[in-house]
FIFI-221454 format. One record per atom (N, C-alpha, C): x negated, y, z negated. Coordinates in steps of 0.02 Angstrom, whole numbers, plus 50000, padded with zeros to 5 digits. Atoms other than C-alpha are relative to their C-alpha. Last residue first. Layout:
BEGIN
XYZ
...
This chain:
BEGIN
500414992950046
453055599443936
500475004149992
500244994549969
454425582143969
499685006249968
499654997049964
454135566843877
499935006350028
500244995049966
453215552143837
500665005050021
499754996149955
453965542043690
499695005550047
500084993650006
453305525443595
500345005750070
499164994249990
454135512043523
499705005650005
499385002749970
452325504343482
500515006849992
499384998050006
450695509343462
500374997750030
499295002049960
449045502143444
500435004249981
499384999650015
447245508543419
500524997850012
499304999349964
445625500643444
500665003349958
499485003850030
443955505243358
500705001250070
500245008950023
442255504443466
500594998749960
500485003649961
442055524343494
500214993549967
500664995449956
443315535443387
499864993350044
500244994350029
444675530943462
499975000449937
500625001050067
445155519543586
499745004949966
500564994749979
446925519543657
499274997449926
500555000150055
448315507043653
499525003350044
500794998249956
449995507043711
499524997149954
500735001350033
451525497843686
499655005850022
499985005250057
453575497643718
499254999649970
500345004750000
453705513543815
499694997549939
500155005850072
455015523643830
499674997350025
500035007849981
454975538143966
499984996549925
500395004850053
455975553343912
499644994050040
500094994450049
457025568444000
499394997749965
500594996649981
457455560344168
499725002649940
500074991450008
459235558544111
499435003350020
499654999849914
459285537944163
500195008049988
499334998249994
457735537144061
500635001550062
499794994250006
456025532944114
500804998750006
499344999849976
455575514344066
500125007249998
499904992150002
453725509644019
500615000750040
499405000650002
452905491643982
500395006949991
499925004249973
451195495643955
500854999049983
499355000649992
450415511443912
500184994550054
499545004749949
448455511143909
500594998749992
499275001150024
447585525543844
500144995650039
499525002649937
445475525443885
500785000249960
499305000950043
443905531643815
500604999650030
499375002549940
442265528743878
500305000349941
499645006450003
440605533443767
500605002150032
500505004850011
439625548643740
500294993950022
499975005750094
440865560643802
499324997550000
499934999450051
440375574243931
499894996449923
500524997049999
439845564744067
500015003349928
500214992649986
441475558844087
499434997749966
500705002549986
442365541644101
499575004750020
500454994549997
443885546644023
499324997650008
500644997550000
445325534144078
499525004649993
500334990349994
446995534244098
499324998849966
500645000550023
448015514944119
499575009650015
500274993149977
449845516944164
499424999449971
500534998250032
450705499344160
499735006150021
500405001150051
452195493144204
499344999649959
500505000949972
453315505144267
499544995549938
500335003050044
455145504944265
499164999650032
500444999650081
456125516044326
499704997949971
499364996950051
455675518444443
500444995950023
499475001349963
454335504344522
500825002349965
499794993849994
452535509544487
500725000650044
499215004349986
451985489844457
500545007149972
499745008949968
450295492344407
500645000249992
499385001349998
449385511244388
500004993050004
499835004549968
447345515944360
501104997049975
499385000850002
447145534144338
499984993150026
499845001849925
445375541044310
500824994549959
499595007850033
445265555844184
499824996050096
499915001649921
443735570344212
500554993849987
500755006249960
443655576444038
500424998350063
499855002349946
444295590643934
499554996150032
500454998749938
443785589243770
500324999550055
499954991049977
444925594543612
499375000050058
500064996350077
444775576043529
499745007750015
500415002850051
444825568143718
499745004449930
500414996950069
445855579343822
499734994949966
500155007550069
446535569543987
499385005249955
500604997750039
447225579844133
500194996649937
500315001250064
448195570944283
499435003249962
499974992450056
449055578644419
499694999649928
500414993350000
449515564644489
499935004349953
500124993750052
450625549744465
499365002250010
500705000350001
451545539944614
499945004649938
500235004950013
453195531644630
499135001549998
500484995350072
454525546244670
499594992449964
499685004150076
454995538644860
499405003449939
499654994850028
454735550945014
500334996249907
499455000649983
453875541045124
500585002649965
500054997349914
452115549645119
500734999150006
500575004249965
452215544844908
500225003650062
499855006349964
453395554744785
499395000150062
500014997449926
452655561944637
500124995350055
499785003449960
452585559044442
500225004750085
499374996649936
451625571844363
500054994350020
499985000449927
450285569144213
500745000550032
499564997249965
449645575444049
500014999450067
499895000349913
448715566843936
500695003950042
499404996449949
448165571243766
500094999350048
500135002149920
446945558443653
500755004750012
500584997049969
446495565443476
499924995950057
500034993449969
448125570343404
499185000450039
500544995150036
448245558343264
499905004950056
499624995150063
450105553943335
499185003149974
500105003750068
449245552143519
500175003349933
500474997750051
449815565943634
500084993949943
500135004650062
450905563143784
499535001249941
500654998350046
451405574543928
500254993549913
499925002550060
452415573244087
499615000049951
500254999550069
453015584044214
499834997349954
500254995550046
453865581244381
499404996649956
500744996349974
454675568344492
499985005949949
500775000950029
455695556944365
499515003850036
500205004349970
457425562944454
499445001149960
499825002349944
458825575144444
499504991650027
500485002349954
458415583044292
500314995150035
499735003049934
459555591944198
499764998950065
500244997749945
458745605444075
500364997950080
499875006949959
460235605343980
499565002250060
499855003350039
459885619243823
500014994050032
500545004750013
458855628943942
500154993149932
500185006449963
460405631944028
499454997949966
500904995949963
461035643543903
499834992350024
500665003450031
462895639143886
499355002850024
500565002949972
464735647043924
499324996749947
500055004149947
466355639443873
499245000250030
500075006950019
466255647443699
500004994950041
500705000750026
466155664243789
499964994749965
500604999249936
467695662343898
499255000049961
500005007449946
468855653743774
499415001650053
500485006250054
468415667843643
500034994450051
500834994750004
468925681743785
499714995949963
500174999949913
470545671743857
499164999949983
500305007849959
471045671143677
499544997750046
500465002350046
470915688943637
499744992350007
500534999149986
471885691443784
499334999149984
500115004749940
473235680343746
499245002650028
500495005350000
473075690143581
500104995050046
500705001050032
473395705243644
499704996649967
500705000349958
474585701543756
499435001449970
500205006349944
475765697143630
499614998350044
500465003650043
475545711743524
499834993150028
């Protein structure tokens, strides 16, 4: 009877040890994935951090920018792209499409030491045409 619950043991200790990885993605580093969505939901961006010729993760690509369910051409102006901390990410829709320019600007921005989240302390986007928005304490994170 003794071995059978050492065994029994053995057998609950082994499946309560394992995990589904998608529980810990476990990122290694800010290159990848990132996506944001204003709380009303009508600016979406989605961009990639990527490392430069010399091999450092300090650039962002990959950028697509929805405007109230439009895709539009984004342009990407950066300042001071120095993980972790970056301070400013400017995104732009200067399309053909819209009628008018529309822009997110995240300022003051810290990716986590898990890779999982950036914080950043401000933005502001315009939307509709001619009003400003602000936000604070806000979170980009991974798609």
């Amino acid at each position: 009877m003794r071995t059978l619950s050492i065994v029994v043991c053995l057998i609950l200790a082994g499946l309560t040890s394992c995990k589904d990885d998608k529980d810990d993605p476990a990122f290694t580093s800010a290159e990848g994935k990132w996506t944001y969505t204003t709380p009303d939901s009508k600016i979406k961006i989605d961009f990639e951090i990527t490392k430069n010729s010399s091999g450092v993760v300090n650039q962002i690509n990959g950028v697509t920018l929805n405007v109230d369910g439009t895709a539009v051409v984004p342009v990407t102006i950066t300042d001071g792209v120095n993980l972790p901390a970056i301070t400013s990410m400017r995104f732009s829709a200067n399309d053909a499409k819209l009628v008018y320019p529309y822009a997110i600007t995240f300022t003051q921005a810290t990716v986590s030491a898990d890779f999982t989240t950036i914080a950043v302390a401000s933005a502001e986007y315009t939307f509709p045409w001619g009003t400003t928005q602000n936000l604070s304490s806000i979170t980009i994170k991974r798609p």
